[in-house]
NUNU-705043 format. One record per residue: x, y, z of N, C-alpha, C, O in turn. Coordinates in nm, 2 decimals. Example, Ala and Ser with C-alpha at 12.3 -4.5 7.8 and 13.67 -1.06 7.14 Angstrom:
REM residues 2
<r n_c1="1.32" n_c2="-0.57" n_c3="0.78" ca_c1="1.23" ca_c2="-0.45" ca_c3="0.78" c_c1="1.32" c_c2="-0.33" c_c3="0.78" o_c1="1.42" o_c2="-0.33" o_c3="0.85"/>
<r n_c1="1.28" n_c2="-0.22" n_c3="0.71" ca_c1="1.37" ca_c2="-0.11" ca_c3="0.71" c_c1="1.29" c_c2="0.00" c_c3="0.79" o_c1="1.34" o_c2="0.11" o_c3="0.80"/>
***
This chain:
REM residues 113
<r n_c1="-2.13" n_c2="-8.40" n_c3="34.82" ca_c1="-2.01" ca_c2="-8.34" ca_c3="34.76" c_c1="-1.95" c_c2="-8.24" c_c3="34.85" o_c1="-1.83" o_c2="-8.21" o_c3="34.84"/>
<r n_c1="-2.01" n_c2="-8.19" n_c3="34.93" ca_c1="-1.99" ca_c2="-8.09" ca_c3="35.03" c_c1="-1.83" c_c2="-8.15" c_c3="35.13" o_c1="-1.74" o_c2="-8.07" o_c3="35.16"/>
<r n_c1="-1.84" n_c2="-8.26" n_c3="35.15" ca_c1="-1.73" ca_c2="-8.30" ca_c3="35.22" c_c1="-1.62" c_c2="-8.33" c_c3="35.16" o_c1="-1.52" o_c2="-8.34" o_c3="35.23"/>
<r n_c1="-1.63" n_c2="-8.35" n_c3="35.03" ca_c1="-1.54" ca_c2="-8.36" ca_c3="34.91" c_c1="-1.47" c_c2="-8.17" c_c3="34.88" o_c1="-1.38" o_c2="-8.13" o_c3="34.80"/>
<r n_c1="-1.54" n_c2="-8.10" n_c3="34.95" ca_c1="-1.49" ca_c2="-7.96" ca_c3="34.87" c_c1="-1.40" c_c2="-7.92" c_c3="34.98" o_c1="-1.37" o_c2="-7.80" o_c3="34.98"/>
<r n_c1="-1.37" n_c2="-7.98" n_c3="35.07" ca_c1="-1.30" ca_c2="-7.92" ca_c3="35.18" c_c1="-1.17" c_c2="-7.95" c_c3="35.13" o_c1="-1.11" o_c2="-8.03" o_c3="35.21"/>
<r n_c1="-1.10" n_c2="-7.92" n_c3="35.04" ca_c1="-0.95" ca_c2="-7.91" ca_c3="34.95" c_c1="-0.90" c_c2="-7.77" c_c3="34.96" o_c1="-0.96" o_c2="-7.68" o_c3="35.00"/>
<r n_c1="-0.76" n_c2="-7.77" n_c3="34.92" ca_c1="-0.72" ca_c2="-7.64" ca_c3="34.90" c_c1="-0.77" c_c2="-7.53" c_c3="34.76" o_c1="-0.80" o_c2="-7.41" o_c3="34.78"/>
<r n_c1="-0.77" n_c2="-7.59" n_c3="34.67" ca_c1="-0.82" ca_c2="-7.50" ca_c3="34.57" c_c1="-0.96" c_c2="-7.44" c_c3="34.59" o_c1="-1.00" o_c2="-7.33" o_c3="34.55"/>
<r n_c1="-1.04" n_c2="-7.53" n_c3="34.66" ca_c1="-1.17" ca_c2="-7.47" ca_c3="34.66" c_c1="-1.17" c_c2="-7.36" c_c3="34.77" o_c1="-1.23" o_c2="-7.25" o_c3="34.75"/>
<r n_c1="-1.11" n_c2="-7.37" n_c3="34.88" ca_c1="-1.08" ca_c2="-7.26" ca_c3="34.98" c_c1="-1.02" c_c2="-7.17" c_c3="34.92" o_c1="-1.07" o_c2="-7.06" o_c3="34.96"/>
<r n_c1="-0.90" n_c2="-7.15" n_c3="34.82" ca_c1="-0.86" ca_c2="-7.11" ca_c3="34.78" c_c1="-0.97" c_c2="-6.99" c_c3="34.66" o_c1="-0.95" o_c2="-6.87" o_c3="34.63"/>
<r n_c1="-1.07" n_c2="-7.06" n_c3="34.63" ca_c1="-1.18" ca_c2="-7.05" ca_c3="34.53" c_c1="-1.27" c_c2="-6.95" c_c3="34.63" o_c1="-1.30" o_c2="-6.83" o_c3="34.61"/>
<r n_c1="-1.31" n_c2="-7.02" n_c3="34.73" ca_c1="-1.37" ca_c2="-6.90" ca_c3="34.80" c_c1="-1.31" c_c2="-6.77" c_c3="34.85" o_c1="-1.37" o_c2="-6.67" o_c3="34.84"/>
<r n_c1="-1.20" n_c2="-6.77" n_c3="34.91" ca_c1="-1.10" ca_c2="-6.64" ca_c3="34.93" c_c1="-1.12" c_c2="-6.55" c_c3="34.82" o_c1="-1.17" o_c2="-6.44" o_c3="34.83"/>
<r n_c1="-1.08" n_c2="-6.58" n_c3="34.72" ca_c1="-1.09" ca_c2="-6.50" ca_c3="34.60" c_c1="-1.20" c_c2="-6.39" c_c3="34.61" o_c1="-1.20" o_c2="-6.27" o_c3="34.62"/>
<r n_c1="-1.31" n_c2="-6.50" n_c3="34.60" ca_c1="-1.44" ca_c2="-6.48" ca_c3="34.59" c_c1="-1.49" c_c2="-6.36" c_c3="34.66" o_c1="-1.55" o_c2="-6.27" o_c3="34.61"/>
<r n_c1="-1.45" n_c2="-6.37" n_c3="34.77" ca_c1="-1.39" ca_c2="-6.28" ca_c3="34.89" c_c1="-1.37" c_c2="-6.16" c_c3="34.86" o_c1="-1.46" o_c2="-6.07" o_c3="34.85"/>
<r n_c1="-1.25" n_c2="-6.14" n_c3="34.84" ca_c1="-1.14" ca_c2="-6.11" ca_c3="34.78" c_c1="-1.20" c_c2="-5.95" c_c3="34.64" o_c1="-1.19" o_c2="-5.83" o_c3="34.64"/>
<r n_c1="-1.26" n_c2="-6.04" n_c3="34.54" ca_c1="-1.34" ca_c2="-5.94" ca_c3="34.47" c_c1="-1.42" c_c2="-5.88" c_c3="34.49" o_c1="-1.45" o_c2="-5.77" o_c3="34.44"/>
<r n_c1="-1.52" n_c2="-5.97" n_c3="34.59" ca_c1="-1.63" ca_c2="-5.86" ca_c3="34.64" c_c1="-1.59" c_c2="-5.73" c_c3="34.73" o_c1="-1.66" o_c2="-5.64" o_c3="34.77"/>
<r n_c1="-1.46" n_c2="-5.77" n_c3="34.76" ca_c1="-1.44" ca_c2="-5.65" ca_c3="34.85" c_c1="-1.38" c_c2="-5.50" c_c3="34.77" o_c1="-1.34" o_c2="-5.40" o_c3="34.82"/>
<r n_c1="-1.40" n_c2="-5.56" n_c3="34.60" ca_c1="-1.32" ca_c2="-5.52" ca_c3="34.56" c_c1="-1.44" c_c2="-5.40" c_c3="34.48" o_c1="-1.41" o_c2="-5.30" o_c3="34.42"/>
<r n_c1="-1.56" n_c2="-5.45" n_c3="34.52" ca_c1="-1.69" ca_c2="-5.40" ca_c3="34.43" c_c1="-1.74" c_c2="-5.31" c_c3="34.55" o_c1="-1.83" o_c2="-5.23" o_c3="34.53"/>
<r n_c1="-1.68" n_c2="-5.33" n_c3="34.67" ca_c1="-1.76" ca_c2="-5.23" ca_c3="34.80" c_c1="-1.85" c_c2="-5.31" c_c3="34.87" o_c1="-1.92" o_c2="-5.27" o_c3="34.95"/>
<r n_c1="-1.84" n_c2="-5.45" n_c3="34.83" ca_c1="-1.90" ca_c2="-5.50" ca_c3="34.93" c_c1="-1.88" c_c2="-5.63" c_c3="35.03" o_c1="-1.87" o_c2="-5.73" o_c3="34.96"/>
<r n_c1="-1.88" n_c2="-5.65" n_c3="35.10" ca_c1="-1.85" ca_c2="-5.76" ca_c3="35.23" c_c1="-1.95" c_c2="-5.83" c_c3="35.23" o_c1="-2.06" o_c2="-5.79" o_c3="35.23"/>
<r n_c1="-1.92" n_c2="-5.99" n_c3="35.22" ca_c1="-2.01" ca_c2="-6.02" ca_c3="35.23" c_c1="-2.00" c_c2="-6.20" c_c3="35.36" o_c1="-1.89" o_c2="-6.26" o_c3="35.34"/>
<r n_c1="-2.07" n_c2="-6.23" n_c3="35.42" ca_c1="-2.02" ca_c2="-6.36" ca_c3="35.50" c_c1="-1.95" c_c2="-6.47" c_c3="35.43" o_c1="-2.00" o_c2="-6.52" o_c3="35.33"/>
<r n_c1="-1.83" n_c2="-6.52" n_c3="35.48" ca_c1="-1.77" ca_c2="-6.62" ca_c3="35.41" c_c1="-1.88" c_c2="-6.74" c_c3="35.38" o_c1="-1.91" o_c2="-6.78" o_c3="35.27"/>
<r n_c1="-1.97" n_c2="-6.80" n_c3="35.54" ca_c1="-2.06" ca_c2="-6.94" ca_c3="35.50" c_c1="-2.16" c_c2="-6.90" c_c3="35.30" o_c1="-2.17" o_c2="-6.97" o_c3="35.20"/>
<r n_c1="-2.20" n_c2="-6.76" n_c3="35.34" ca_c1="-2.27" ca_c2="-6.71" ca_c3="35.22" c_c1="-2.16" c_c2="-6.75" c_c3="35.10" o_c1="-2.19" o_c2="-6.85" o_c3="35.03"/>
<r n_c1="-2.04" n_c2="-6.68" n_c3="35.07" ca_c1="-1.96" ca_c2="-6.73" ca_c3="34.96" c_c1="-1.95" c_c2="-6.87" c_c3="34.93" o_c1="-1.98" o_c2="-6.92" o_c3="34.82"/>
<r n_c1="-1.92" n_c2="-6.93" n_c3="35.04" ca_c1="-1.92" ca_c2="-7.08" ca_c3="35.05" c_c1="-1.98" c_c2="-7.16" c_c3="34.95" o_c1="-1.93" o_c2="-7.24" o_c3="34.87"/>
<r n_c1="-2.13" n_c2="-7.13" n_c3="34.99" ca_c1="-2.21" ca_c2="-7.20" ca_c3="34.96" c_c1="-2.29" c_c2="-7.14" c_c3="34.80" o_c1="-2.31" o_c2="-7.22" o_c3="34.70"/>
<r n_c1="-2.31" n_c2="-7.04" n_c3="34.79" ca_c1="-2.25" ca_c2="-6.98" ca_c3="34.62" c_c1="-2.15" c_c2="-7.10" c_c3="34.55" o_c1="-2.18" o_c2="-7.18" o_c3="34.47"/>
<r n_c1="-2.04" n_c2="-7.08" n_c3="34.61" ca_c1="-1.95" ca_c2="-7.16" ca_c3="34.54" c_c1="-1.95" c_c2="-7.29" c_c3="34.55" o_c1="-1.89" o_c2="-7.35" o_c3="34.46"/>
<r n_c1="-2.03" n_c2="-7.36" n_c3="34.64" ca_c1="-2.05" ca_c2="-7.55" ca_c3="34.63" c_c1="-2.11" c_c2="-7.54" c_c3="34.52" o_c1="-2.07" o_c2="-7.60" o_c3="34.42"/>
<r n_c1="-2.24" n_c2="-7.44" n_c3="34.53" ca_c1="-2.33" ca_c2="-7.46" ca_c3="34.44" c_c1="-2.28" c_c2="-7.44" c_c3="34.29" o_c1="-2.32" o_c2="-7.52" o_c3="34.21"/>
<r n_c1="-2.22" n_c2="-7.35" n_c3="34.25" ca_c1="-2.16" ca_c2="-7.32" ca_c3="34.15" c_c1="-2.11" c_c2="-7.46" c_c3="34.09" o_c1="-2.15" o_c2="-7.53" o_c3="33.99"/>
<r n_c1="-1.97" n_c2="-7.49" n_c3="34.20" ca_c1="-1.88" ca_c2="-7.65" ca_c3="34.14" c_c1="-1.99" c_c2="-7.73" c_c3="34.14" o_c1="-2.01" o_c2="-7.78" o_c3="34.03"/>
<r n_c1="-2.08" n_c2="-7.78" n_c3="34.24" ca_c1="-2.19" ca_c2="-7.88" ca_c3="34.18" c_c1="-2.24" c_c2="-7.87" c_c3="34.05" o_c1="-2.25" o_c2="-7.97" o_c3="33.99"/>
<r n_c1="-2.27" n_c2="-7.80" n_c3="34.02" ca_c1="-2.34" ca_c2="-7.77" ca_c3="33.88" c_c1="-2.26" c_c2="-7.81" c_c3="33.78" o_c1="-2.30" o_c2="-7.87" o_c3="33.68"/>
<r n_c1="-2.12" n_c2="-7.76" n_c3="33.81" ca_c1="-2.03" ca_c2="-7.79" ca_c3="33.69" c_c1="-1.99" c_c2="-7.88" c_c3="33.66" o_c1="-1.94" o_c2="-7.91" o_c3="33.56"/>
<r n_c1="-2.01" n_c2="-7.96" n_c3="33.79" ca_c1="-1.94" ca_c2="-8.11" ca_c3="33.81" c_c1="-2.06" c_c2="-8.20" c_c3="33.73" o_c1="-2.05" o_c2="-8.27" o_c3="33.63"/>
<r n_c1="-2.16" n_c2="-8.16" n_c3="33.80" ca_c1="-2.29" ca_c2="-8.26" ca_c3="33.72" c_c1="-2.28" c_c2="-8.21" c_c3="33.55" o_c1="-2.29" o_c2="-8.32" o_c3="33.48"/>
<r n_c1="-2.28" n_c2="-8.11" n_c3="33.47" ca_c1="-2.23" ca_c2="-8.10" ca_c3="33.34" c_c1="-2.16" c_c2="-8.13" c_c3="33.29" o_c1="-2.17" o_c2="-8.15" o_c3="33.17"/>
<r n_c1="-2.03" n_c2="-8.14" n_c3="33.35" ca_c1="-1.92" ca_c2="-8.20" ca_c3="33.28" c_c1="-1.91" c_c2="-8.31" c_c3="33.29" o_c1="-1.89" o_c2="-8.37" o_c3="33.19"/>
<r n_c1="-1.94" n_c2="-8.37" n_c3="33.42" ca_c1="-1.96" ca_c2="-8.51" ca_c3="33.42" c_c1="-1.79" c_c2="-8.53" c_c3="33.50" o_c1="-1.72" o_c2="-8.63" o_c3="33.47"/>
<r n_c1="-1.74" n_c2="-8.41" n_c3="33.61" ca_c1="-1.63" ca_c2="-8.43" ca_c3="33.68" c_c1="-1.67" c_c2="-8.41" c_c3="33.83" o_c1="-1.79" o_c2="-8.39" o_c3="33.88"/>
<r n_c1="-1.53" n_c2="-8.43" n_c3="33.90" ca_c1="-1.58" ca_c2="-8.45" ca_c3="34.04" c_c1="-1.54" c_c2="-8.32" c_c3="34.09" o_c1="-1.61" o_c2="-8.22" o_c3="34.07"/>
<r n_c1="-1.39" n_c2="-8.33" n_c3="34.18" ca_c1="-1.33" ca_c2="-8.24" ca_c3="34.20" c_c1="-1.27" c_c2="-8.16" c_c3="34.12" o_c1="-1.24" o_c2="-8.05" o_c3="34.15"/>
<r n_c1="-1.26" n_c2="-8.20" n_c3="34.04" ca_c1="-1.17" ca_c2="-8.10" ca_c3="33.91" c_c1="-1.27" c_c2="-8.00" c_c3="33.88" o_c1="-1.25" o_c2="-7.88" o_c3="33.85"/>
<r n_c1="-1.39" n_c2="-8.05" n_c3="33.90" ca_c1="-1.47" ca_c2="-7.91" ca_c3="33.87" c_c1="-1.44" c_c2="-7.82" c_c3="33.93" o_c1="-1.48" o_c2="-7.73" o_c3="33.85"/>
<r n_c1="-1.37" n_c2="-7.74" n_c3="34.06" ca_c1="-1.30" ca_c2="-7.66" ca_c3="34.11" c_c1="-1.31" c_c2="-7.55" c_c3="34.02" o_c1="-1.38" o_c2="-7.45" o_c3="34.01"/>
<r n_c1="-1.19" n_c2="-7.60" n_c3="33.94" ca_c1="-1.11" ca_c2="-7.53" ca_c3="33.83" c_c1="-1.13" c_c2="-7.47" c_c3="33.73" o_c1="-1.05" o_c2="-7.39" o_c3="33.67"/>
<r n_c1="-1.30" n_c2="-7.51" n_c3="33.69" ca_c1="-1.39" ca_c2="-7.46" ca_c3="33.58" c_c1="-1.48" c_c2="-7.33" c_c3="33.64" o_c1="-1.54" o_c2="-7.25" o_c3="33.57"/>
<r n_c1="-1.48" n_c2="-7.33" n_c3="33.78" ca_c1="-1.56" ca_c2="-7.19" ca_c3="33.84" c_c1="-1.44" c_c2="-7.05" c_c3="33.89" o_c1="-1.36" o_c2="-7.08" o_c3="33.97"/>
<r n_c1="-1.44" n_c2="-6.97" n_c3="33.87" ca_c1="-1.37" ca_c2="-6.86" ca_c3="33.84" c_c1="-1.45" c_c2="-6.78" c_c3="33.95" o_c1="-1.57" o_c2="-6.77" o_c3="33.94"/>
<r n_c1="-1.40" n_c2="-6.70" n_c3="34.09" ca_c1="-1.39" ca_c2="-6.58" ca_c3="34.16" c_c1="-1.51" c_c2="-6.50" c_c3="34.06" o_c1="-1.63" o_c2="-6.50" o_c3="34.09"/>
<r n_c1="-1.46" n_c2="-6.44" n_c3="33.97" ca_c1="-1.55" ca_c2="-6.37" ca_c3="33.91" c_c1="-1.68" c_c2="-6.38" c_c3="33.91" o_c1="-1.76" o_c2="-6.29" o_c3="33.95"/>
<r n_c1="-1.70" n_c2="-6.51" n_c3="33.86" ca_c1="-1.83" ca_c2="-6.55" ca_c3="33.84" c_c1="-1.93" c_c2="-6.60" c_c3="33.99" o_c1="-2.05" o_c2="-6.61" o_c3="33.99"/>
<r n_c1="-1.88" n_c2="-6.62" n_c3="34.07" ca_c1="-1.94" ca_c2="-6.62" ca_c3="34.22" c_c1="-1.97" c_c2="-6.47" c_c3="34.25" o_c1="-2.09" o_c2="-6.44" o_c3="34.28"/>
<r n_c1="-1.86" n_c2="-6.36" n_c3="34.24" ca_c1="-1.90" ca_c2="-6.28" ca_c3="34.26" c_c1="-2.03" c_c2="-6.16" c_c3="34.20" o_c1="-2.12" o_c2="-6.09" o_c3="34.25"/>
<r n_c1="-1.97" n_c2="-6.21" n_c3="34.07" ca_c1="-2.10" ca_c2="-6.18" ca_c3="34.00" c_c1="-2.27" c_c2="-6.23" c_c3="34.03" o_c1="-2.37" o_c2="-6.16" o_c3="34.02"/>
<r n_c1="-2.27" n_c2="-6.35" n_c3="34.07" ca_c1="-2.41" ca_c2="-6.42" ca_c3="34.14" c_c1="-2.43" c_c2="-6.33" c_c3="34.27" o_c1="-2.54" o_c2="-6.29" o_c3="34.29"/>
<r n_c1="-2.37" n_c2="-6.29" n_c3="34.32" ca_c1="-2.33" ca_c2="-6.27" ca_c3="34.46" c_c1="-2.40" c_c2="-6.10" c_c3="34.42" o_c1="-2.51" o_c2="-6.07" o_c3="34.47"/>
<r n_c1="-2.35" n_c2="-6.05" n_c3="34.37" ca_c1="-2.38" ca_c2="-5.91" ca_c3="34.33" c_c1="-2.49" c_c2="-5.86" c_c3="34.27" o_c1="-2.56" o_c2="-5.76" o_c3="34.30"/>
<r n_c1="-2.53" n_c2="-5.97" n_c3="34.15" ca_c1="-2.69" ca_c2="-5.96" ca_c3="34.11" c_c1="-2.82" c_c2="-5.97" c_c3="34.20" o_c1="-2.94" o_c2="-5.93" o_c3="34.18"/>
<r n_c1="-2.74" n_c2="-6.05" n_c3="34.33" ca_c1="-2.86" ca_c2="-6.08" ca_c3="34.41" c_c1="-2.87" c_c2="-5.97" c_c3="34.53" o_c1="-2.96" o_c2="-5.97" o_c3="34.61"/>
<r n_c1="-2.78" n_c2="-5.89" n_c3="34.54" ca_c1="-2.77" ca_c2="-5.76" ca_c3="34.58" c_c1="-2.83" c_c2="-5.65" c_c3="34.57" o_c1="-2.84" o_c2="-5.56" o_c3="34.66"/>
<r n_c1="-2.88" n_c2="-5.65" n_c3="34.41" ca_c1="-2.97" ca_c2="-5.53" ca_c3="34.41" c_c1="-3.09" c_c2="-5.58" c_c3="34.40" o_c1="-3.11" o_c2="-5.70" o_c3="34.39"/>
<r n_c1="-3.19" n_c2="-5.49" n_c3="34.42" ca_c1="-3.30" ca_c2="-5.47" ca_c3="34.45" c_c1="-3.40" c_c2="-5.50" c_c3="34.26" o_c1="-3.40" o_c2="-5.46" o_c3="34.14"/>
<r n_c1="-3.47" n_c2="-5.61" n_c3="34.35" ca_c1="-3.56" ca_c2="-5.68" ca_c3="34.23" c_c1="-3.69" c_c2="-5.56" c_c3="34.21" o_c1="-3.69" o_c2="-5.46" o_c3="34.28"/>
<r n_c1="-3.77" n_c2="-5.58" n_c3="34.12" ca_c1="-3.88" ca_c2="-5.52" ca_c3="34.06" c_c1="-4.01" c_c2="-5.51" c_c3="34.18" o_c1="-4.11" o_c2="-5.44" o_c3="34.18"/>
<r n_c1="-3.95" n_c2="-5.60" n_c3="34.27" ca_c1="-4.09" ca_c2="-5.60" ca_c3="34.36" c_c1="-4.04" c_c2="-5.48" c_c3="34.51" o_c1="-4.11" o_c2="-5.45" o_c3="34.60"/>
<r n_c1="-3.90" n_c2="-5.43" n_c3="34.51" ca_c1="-3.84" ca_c2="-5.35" ca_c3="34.60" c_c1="-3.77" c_c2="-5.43" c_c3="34.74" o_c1="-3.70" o_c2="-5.37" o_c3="34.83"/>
<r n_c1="-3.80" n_c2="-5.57" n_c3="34.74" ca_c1="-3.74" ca_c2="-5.63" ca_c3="34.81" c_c1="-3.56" c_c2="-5.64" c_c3="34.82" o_c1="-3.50" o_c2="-5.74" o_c3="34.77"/>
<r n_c1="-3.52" n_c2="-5.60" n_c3="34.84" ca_c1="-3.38" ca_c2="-5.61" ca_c3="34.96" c_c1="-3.29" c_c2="-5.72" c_c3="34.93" o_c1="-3.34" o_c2="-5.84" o_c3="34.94"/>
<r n_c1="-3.14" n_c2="-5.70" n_c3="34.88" ca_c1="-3.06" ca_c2="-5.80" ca_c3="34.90" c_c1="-3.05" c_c2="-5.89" c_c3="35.04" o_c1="-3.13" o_c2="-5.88" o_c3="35.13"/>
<r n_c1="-2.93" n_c2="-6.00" n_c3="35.05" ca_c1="-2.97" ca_c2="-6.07" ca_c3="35.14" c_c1="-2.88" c_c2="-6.01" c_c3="35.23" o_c1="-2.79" o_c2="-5.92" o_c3="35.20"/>
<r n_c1="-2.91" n_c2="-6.08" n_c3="35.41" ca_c1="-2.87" ca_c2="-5.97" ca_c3="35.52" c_c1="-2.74" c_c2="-6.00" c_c3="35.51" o_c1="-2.68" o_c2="-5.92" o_c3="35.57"/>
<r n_c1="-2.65" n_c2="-6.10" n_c3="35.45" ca_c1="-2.51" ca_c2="-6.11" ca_c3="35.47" c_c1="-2.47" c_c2="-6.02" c_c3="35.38" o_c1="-2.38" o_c2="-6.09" o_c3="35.34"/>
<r n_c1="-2.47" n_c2="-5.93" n_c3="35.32" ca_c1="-2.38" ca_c2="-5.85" ca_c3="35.27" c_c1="-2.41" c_c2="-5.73" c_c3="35.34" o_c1="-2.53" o_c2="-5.71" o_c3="35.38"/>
<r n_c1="-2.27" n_c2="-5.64" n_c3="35.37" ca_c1="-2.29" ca_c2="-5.55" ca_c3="35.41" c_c1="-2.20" c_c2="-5.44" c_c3="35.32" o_c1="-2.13" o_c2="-5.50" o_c3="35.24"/>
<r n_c1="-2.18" n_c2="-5.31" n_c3="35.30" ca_c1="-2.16" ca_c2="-5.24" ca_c3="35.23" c_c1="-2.02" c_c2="-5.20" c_c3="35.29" o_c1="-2.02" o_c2="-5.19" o_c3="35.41"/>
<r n_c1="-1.90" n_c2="-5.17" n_c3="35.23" ca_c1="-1.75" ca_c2="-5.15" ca_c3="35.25" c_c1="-1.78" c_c2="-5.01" c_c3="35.26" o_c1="-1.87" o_c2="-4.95" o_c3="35.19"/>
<r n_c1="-1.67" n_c2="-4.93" n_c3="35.38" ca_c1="-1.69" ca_c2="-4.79" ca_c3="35.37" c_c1="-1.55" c_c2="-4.76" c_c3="35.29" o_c1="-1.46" o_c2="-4.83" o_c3="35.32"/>
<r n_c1="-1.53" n_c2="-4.69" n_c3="35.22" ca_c1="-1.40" ca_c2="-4.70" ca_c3="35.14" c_c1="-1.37" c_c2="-4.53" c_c3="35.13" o_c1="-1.42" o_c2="-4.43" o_c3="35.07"/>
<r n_c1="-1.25" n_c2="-4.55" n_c3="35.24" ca_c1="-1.20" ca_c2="-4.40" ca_c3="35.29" c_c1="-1.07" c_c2="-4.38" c_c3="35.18" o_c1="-0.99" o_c2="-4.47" o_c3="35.15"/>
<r n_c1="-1.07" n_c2="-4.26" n_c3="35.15" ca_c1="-1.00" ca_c2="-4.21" ca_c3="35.03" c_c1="-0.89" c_c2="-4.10" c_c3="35.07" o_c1="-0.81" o_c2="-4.03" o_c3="35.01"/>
<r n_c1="-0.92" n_c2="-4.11" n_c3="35.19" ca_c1="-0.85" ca_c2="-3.95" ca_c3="35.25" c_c1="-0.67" c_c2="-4.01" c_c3="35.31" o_c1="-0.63" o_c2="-4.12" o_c3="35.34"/>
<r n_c1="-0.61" n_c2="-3.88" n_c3="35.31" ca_c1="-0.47" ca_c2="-3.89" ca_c3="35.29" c_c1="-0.41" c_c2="-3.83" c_c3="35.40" o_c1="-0.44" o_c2="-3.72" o_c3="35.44"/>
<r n_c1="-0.31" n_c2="-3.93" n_c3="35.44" ca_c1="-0.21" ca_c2="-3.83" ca_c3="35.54" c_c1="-0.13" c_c2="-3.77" c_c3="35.57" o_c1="-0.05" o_c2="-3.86" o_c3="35.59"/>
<r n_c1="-0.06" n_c2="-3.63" n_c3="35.59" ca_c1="0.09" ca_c2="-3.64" ca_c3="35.57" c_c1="0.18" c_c2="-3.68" c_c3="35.70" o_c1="0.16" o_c2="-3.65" o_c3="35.82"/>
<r n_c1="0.27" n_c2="-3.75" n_c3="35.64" ca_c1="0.36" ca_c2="-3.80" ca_c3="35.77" c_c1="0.52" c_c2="-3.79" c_c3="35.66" o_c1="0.54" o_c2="-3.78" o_c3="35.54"/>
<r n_c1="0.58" n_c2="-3.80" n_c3="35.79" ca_c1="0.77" ca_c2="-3.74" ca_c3="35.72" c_c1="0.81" c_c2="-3.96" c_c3="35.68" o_c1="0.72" o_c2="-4.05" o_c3="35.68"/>
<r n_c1="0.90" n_c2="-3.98" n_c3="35.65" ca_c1="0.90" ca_c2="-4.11" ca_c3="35.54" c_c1="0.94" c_c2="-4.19" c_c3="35.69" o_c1="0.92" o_c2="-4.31" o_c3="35.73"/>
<r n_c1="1.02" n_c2="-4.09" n_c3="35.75" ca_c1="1.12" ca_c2="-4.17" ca_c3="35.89" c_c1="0.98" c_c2="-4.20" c_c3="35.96" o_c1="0.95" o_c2="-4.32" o_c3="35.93"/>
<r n_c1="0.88" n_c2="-4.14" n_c3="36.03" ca_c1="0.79" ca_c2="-4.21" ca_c3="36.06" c_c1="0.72" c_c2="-4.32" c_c3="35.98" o_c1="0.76" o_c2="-4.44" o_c3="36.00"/>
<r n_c1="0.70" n_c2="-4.32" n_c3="35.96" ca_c1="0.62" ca_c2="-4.44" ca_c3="35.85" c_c1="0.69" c_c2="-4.59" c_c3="35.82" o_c1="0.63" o_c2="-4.70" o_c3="35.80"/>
<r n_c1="0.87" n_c2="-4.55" n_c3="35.81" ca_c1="0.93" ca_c2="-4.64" ca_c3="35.83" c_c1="0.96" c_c2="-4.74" c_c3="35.95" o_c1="1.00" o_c2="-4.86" o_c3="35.95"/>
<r n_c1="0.92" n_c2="-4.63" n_c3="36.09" ca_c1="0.96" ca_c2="-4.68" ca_c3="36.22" c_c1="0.80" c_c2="-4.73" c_c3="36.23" o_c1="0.79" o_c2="-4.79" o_c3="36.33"/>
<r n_c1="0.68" n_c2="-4.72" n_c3="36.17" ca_c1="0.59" ca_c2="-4.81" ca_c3="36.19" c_c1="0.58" c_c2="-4.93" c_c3="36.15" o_c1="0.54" o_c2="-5.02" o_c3="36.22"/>
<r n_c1="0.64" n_c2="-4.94" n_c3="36.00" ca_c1="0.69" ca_c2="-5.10" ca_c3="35.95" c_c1="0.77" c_c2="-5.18" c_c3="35.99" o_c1="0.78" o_c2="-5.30" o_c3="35.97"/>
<r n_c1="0.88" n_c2="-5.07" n_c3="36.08" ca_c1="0.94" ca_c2="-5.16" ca_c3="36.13" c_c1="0.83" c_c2="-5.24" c_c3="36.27" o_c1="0.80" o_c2="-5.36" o_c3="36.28"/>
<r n_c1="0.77" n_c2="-5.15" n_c3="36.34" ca_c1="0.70" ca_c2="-5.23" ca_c3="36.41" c_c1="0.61" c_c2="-5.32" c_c3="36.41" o_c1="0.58" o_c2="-5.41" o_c3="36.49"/>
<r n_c1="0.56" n_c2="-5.29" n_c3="36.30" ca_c1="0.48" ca_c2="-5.41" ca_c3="36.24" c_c1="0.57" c_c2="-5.53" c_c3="36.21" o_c1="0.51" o_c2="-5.63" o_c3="36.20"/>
<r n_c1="0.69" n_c2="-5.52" n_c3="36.20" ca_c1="0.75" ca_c2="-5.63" ca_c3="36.13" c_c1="0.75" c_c2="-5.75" c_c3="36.27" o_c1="0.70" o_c2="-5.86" o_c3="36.30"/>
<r n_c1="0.84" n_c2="-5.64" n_c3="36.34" ca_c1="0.90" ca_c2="-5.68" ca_c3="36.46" c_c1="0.77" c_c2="-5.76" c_c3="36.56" o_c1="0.77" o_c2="-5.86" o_c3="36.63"/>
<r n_c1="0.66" n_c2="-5.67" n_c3="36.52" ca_c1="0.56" ca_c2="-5.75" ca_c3="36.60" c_c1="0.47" c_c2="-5.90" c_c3="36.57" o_c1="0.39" o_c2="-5.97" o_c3="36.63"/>
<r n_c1="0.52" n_c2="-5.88" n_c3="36.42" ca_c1="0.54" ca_c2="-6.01" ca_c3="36.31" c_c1="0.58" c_c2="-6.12" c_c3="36.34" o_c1="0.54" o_c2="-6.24" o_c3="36.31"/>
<r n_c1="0.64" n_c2="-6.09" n_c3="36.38" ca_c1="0.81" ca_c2="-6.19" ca_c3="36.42" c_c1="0.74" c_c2="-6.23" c_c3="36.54" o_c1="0.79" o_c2="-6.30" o_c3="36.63"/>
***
């Protein structure tokens, strides 16, 4: 089924996935989300008794959440797994006049382009 998941929604499915863990402070390797997420749609697919449509029935959230449980530290003190690494999440503020700030978007744009 693995060569079957190479579709847009499912990539789409892992980005997400992505996407909220960075949203929890943590980073974690895409192959790692990946494969969370086959596993997840396999399962759903074998329950439902669908193929690819199973996609549709696994939710970002719920990857993330597997993803996160196995993060913290079990009863025996052993250690999440080494693909996640911890987000530093800087809070601190700058001041700048608006004309600057604007003449950087512009260059970002321009360098867009």
């Amino acid at each position: 089924m693995a060569d079957r998941l190479d579709i847009l929604p499912f990539k789409t499915l892992v980005t997400q996935a992505g996407a909220v863990l960075l949203t929890h402070g943590v980073e974690v390797e895409a192959t790692s989300v990946r494969g969370v997420a086959e596993h997840l749609v396999e399962v759903m697919a074998q329950q439902v008794g669908m193929d690819q449509e199973a996609v549709h029935l696994v939710t970002p959230e719920a990857i993330a959440e597997i993803i996160m449980k196995s993060v913290t530290e079990d009863d025996q003190g052993i250690s999440g797994p080494h693909a996640v690494r911890p987000v530093r999440i800087d809070d601190r503020t700058v001041s700048a006049s608006v004309e600057s700030l604007g003449h950087l978007v512009m260059s970002a744009a321009q360098a867009g382009k």
